[in-house]
N, C-alpha and C positions, 0 to 999 in steps of 0.2 A: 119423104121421111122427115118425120118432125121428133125433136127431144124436147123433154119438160119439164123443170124441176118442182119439188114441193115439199114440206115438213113430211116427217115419215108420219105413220098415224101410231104407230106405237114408240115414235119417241119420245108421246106429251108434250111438246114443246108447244106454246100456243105460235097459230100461224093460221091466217084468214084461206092462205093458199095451201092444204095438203093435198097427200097422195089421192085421196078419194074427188077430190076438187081438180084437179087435172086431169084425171082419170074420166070423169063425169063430162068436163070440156070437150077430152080429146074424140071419144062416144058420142057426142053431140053435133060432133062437125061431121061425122062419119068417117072417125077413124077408128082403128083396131089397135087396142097395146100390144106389144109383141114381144117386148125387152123389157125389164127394168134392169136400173143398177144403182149402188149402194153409191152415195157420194160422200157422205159423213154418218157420223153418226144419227144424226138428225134431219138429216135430207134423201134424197134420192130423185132418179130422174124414171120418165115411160121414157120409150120409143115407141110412135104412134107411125102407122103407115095406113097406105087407101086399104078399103076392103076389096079383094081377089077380084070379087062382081064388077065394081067400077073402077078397074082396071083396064086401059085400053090395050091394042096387041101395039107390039113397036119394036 
């Protein structure tokens, strides 16, 4: 389980890192968001986990 934060996209605030840009990262590694949450106004974080498939049994 990975968290990640980034400007929100509707808070306007300029920021190199938003939600869509961690979002995009975390999909890229081959993870799944599953969470989000509200950290400020202007921020928030995913919760990113494996996908079900590349899951082992344990």
């Amino acid at each position: 389980m990975i968290w990640a934060s980034g400007s929100k996209g509707s808070a306007g605030a300029p920021s190199e890192l938003d939600d869509a840009t961690v979002r995009g990262i975390g999909l890229g590694g081959g993870r799944v968001d599953v969470k989000v949450c509200a950290l400020t106004d202007v921020s928030s974080a995913l919760k990113f986990m494996r996908r079900v498939a590349d899951r082992g049994r344990g």
